[in-house]
C-alpha positions, 0 to 999 in steps of 0.5 A: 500500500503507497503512502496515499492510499492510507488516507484516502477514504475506503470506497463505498460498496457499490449498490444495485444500479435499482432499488432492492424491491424485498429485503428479509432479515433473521434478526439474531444474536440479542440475547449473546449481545447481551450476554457478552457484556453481562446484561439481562437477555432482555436488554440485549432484545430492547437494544435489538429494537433500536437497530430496527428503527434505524436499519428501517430508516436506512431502508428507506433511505435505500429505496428498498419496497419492502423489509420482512423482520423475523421478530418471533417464531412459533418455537421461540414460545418455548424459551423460559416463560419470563423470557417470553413475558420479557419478549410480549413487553418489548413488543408492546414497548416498540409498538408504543415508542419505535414505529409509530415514528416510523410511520411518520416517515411513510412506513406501512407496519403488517404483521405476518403469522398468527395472532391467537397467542399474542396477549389481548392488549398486544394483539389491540395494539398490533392491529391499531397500527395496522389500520393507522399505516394502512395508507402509507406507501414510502415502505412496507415493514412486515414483523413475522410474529408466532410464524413458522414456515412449516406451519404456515404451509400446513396452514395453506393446505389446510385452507385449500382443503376447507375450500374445496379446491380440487387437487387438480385446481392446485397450482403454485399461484393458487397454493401462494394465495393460500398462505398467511398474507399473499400480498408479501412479496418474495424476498430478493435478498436475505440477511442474517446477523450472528455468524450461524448459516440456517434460515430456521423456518423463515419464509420457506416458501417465500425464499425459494429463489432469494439471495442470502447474506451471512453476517458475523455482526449480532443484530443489535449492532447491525445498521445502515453501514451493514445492510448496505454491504449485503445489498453490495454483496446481493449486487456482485451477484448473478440470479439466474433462477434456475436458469443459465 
Protein backbone atom coordinates (compact mmCIF):
# COMPACT_ATOMS: atom_id res chain seq x y z
CA UNK A 1 0.00 0.00 0.00
CA UNK A 2 1.56 3.53 -1.01
CA UNK A 3 1.55 6.30 1.43
CA UNK A 4 -1.54 7.96 -0.19
CA UNK A 5 -3.62 5.14 -0.25
CA UNK A 6 -3.60 5.19 3.64
CA UNK A 7 -5.57 8.28 3.55
CA UNK A 8 -7.97 8.03 1.14
CA UNK A 9 -11.22 7.09 2.31
CA UNK A 10 -12.43 3.19 1.58
CA UNK A 11 -14.65 3.24 -1.24
CA UNK A 12 -18.32 2.92 -0.74
CA UNK A 13 -19.64 -0.77 -1.52
CA UNK A 14 -21.28 -0.33 -4.95
CA UNK A 15 -25.19 -0.84 -4.68
CA UNK A 16 -27.69 -2.47 -7.12
CA UNK A 17 -27.99 0.00 -10.18
CA UNK A 18 -32.02 -0.29 -8.76
CA UNK A 19 -33.52 -0.40 -5.58
CA UNK A 20 -33.95 -3.69 -3.99
CA UNK A 21 -37.53 -4.45 -4.08
CA UNK A 22 -37.88 -7.15 -0.89
CA UNK A 23 -35.31 -7.41 1.90
CA UNK A 24 -35.77 -10.27 4.63
CA UNK A 25 -33.68 -10.24 7.91
CA UNK A 26 -33.24 -13.30 10.64
CA UNK A 27 -32.64 -10.66 13.49
CA UNK A 28 -30.08 -12.99 15.70
CA UNK A 29 -27.88 -12.53 18.34
CA UNK A 30 -29.80 -10.37 21.02
CA UNK A 31 -29.57 -12.49 23.71
CA UNK A 32 -25.40 -13.27 23.10
CA UNK A 33 -25.20 -9.19 22.71
CA UNK A 34 -26.26 -9.26 25.79
CA UNK A 35 -24.66 -11.69 27.39
CA UNK A 36 -21.30 -10.76 26.36
CA UNK A 37 -21.34 -7.65 28.27
CA UNK A 38 -23.46 -9.05 31.42
CA UNK A 39 -26.51 -7.78 30.79
CA UNK A 40 -30.27 -9.36 31.34
CA UNK A 41 -31.21 -11.04 27.77
CA UNK A 42 -33.86 -8.75 27.77
CA UNK A 43 -31.83 -5.62 27.26
CA UNK A 44 -29.96 -7.34 24.55
CA UNK A 45 -33.83 -7.64 22.76
CA UNK A 46 -34.52 -3.67 23.57
CA UNK A 47 -31.17 -2.75 22.06
CA UNK A 48 -32.25 -5.25 19.17
CA UNK A 49 -35.26 -2.98 18.66
CA UNK A 50 -33.12 0.32 18.35
CA UNK A 51 -31.41 -1.33 15.48
CA UNK A 52 -34.97 -1.83 13.93
CA UNK A 53 -35.57 1.59 13.76
CA UNK A 54 -32.60 2.55 12.23
CA UNK A 55 -31.95 -0.32 9.66
CA UNK A 56 -35.77 0.83 8.52
CA UNK A 57 -34.66 4.22 8.49
CA UNK A 58 -31.95 3.21 6.17
CA UNK A 59 -34.33 1.17 4.10
CA UNK A 60 -35.87 3.59 3.48
CA UNK A 61 -33.06 5.81 2.73
CA UNK A 62 -32.08 2.90 0.01
CA UNK A 63 -35.34 2.87 -1.74
CA UNK A 64 -35.82 -0.82 -0.82
CA UNK A 65 -40.03 -1.69 -1.09
CA UNK A 66 -40.49 -3.89 1.20
CA UNK A 67 -38.25 -5.02 4.61
CA UNK A 68 -39.55 -8.53 6.36
CA UNK A 69 -38.02 -8.85 10.02
CA UNK A 70 -38.35 -12.11 11.87
CA UNK A 71 -39.49 -10.93 15.22
CA UNK A 72 -40.81 -14.08 16.99
CA UNK A 73 -41.20 -17.92 15.99
CA UNK A 74 -43.56 -20.04 16.81
CA UNK A 75 -40.51 -22.07 18.74
CA UNK A 76 -39.30 -19.16 20.39
CA UNK A 77 -42.85 -19.99 22.62
CA UNK A 78 -40.71 -22.23 24.14
CA UNK A 79 -37.94 -20.38 25.68
CA UNK A 80 -38.39 -19.94 29.50
CA UNK A 81 -41.77 -18.11 30.19
CA UNK A 82 -40.01 -14.96 31.70
CA UNK A 83 -38.29 -14.76 28.75
CA UNK A 84 -41.24 -14.78 26.81
CA UNK A 85 -43.19 -12.18 29.05
CA UNK A 86 -39.98 -10.09 28.51
CA UNK A 87 -40.14 -10.55 24.62
CA UNK A 88 -44.56 -9.67 24.78
CA UNK A 89 -43.30 -6.42 26.95
CA UNK A 90 -40.79 -5.36 24.23
CA UNK A 91 -43.32 -5.98 21.77
CA UNK A 92 -45.66 -3.70 23.33
CA UNK A 93 -42.98 -1.12 24.10
CA UNK A 94 -41.76 -0.90 20.10
CA UNK A 95 -45.32 -0.64 19.06
CA UNK A 96 -45.59 2.35 21.65
CA UNK A 97 -42.39 4.04 21.31
CA UNK A 98 -40.50 2.83 17.90
CA UNK A 99 -42.77 2.80 15.00
CA UNK A 100 -45.11 4.97 15.46
CA UNK A 101 -42.03 7.40 14.43
CA UNK A 102 -41.51 5.36 11.54
CA UNK A 103 -44.92 5.61 10.40
CA UNK A 104 -44.16 9.40 10.29
CA UNK A 105 -41.71 8.85 7.61
CA UNK A 106 -44.48 6.72 5.23
CA UNK A 107 -43.82 3.38 6.59
CA UNK A 108 -46.77 0.90 6.45
CA UNK A 109 -46.35 -1.74 9.76
CA UNK A 110 -48.35 -5.55 8.74
CA UNK A 111 -47.71 -8.40 10.87
CA UNK A 112 -47.04 -11.76 9.33
CA UNK A 113 -48.14 -15.01 11.02
CA UNK A 114 -50.83 -15.73 13.74
CA UNK A 115 -52.27 -13.52 16.24
CA UNK A 116 -54.36 -16.23 18.60
CA UNK A 117 -51.47 -16.45 21.09
CA UNK A 118 -50.49 -12.73 21.46
CA UNK A 119 -51.51 -11.16 24.55
CA UNK A 120 -55.09 -9.42 24.33
CA UNK A 121 -53.57 -5.91 24.63
CA UNK A 122 -50.59 -6.74 22.03
CA UNK A 123 -52.96 -8.40 19.93
CA UNK A 124 -55.27 -4.50 20.06
CA UNK A 125 -52.30 -2.53 19.56
CA UNK A 126 -50.97 -4.90 16.54
CA UNK A 127 -53.89 -4.18 14.81
CA UNK A 128 -54.30 -0.43 15.52
CA UNK A 129 -51.03 0.14 13.75
CA UNK A 130 -52.17 -1.55 11.27
CA UNK A 131 -55.14 0.09 10.38
CA UNK A 132 -53.39 3.58 11.27
CA UNK A 133 -50.50 2.56 8.35
CA UNK A 134 -52.87 1.10 6.34
CA UNK A 135 -52.14 4.26 3.88
CA UNK A 136 -48.81 4.64 3.95
CA UNK A 137 -46.65 3.63 0.79
CA UNK A 138 -42.92 5.01 1.43
CA UNK A 139 -42.07 1.46 2.54
CA UNK A 140 -43.82 -1.68 3.69
CA UNK A 141 -42.20 -3.23 7.17
CA UNK A 142 -43.61 -6.89 7.92
CA UNK A 143 -42.77 -8.21 11.51
CA UNK A 144 -43.04 -12.20 11.30
CA UNK A 145 -44.93 -12.87 14.82
CA UNK A 146 -45.50 -16.51 16.24
CA UNK A 147 -44.65 -17.51 12.46
CA UNK A 148 -43.28 -20.63 11.11
CA UNK A 149 -42.76 -21.74 7.52
CA UNK A 150 -43.81 -25.08 8.39
CA UNK A 151 -46.61 -24.02 9.82
CA UNK A 152 -47.56 -21.53 7.69
CA UNK A 153 -47.78 -24.09 4.57
CA UNK A 154 -49.51 -26.96 6.69
CA UNK A 155 -51.93 -23.78 7.16
CA UNK A 156 -52.06 -23.07 3.17
CA UNK A 157 -53.15 -26.63 2.86
CA UNK A 158 -55.22 -26.52 5.14
CA UNK A 159 -57.03 -23.79 3.74
CA UNK A 160 -57.25 -25.16 0.25
CA UNK A 161 -58.95 -28.16 1.64
CA UNK A 162 -61.60 -26.24 3.60
CA UNK A 163 -62.37 -24.54 0.42
CA UNK A 164 -62.98 -27.21 -1.62
CA UNK A 165 -60.23 -26.83 -4.02
CA UNK A 166 -59.56 -29.93 -6.31
CA UNK A 167 -56.13 -31.16 -6.28
CA UNK A 168 -56.38 -30.60 -9.94
CA UNK A 169 -57.15 -27.00 -9.48
CA UNK A 170 -53.90 -26.71 -7.13
CA UNK A 171 -51.15 -24.98 -8.80
CA UNK A 172 -48.27 -22.74 -7.42
CA UNK A 173 -50.12 -19.38 -7.65
CA UNK A 174 -53.30 -20.78 -6.20
CA UNK A 175 -51.48 -22.57 -3.50
CA UNK A 176 -49.15 -18.64 -2.67
CA UNK A 177 -52.81 -17.14 -2.19
CA UNK A 178 -53.12 -19.58 0.42
CA UNK A 179 -50.61 -18.57 2.86
CA UNK A 180 -50.87 -16.14 5.51
CA UNK A 181 -50.67 -12.73 3.63
CA UNK A 182 -50.11 -13.28 -0.37
CA UNK A 183 -49.60 -9.99 -0.82
CA UNK A 184 -45.77 -10.16 0.79
CA UNK A 185 -43.80 -10.01 -1.93
CA UNK A 186 -40.63 -12.73 -2.38
CA UNK A 187 -37.62 -11.57 -0.87
CA UNK A 188 -34.91 -10.63 -3.05
CA UNK A 189 -32.13 -10.78 -0.52
CA UNK A 190 -31.93 -12.44 2.95
CA UNK A 191 -29.85 -11.36 5.67
CA UNK A 192 -28.83 -12.97 9.00
CA UNK A 193 -26.99 -11.37 11.62
CA UNK A 194 -24.72 -13.59 14.25
CA UNK A 195 -22.43 -15.77 12.30
CA UNK A 196 -24.87 -19.06 12.20
CA UNK A 197 -25.96 -20.34 8.29
CA UNK A 198 -29.60 -21.60 8.55
CA UNK A 199 -32.88 -19.88 7.75
CA UNK A 200 -34.56 -21.50 10.69
CA UNK A 201 -38.03 -21.86 9.25
CA UNK A 202 -38.15 -18.45 7.79
CA UNK A 203 -40.48 -17.89 4.60
CA UNK A 204 -39.68 -21.35 3.27
CA UNK A 205 -41.71 -20.77 0.68
CA UNK A 206 -41.30 -17.16 0.21
CA UNK A 207 -37.16 -17.55 -0.47
CA UNK A 208 -37.05 -20.16 -2.91
CA UNK A 209 -35.02 -18.06 -5.03
CA UNK A 210 -33.80 -15.11 -2.70
CA UNK A 211 -30.08 -14.27 -2.15
CA UNK A 212 -28.69 -14.91 1.01
CA UNK A 213 -26.22 -12.89 3.22
CA UNK A 214 -24.34 -14.12 6.30
CA UNK A 215 -23.43 -11.52 8.79
CA UNK A 216 -20.91 -12.23 11.92
CA UNK A 217 -22.11 -8.93 13.42
CA UNK A 218 -25.21 -9.77 16.37
CA UNK A 219 -28.40 -7.86 15.40
CA UNK A 220 -28.01 -5.09 17.95
CA UNK A 221 -25.29 -3.58 16.01
CA UNK A 222 -26.35 -4.13 12.88
CA UNK A 223 -27.01 -0.82 10.91
CA UNK A 224 -27.05 1.25 7.62
CA UNK A 225 -23.19 0.58 7.25
CA UNK A 226 -24.43 -3.33 7.44
CA UNK A 227 -27.26 -3.64 5.08
CA UNK A 228 -25.65 -1.58 2.62
CA UNK A 229 -22.83 -4.13 2.42
CA UNK A 230 -25.07 -7.01 1.97
CA UNK A 231 -27.01 -5.17 -0.83
CA UNK A 232 -23.28 -4.60 -2.49
CA UNK A 233 -22.77 -8.46 -1.98
CA UNK A 234 -26.62 -9.08 -3.45
CA UNK A 235 -25.14 -6.73 -6.27
CA UNK A 236 -21.79 -8.73 -7.22
CA UNK A 237 -24.16 -11.49 -7.69
CA UNK A 238 -25.98 -13.17 -10.61
CA UNK A 239 -29.58 -14.62 -10.18
CA UNK A 240 -30.43 -16.99 -12.63
CA UNK A 241 -33.29 -18.53 -11.39
CA UNK A 242 -32.64 -21.74 -12.33
CA UNK A 243 -31.84 -20.93 -15.44
CA UNK A 244 -28.40 -20.35 -17.34
Amino acid sequence: MGLLDRFRKPRAPELPPEPVGCVAIILDGNGRWAMSRGLPVAEGHREGTRALRRTVEAAIELEIGSLVVYGFSTENWTRPPDEVDSLMEIFSETIDRELPDLAKQGVRVRFLGRRDRAPDELHEKMADLEARTGTNDRLDLWIAFDYGGRAELADAARRLVQAGIQPDEIDEDTFARALYEPELPDPDLLIRTAGDQRISNFLLWQLAYAELVFVEKPWPDFGEEDLRAALAEYASRERRFGGR
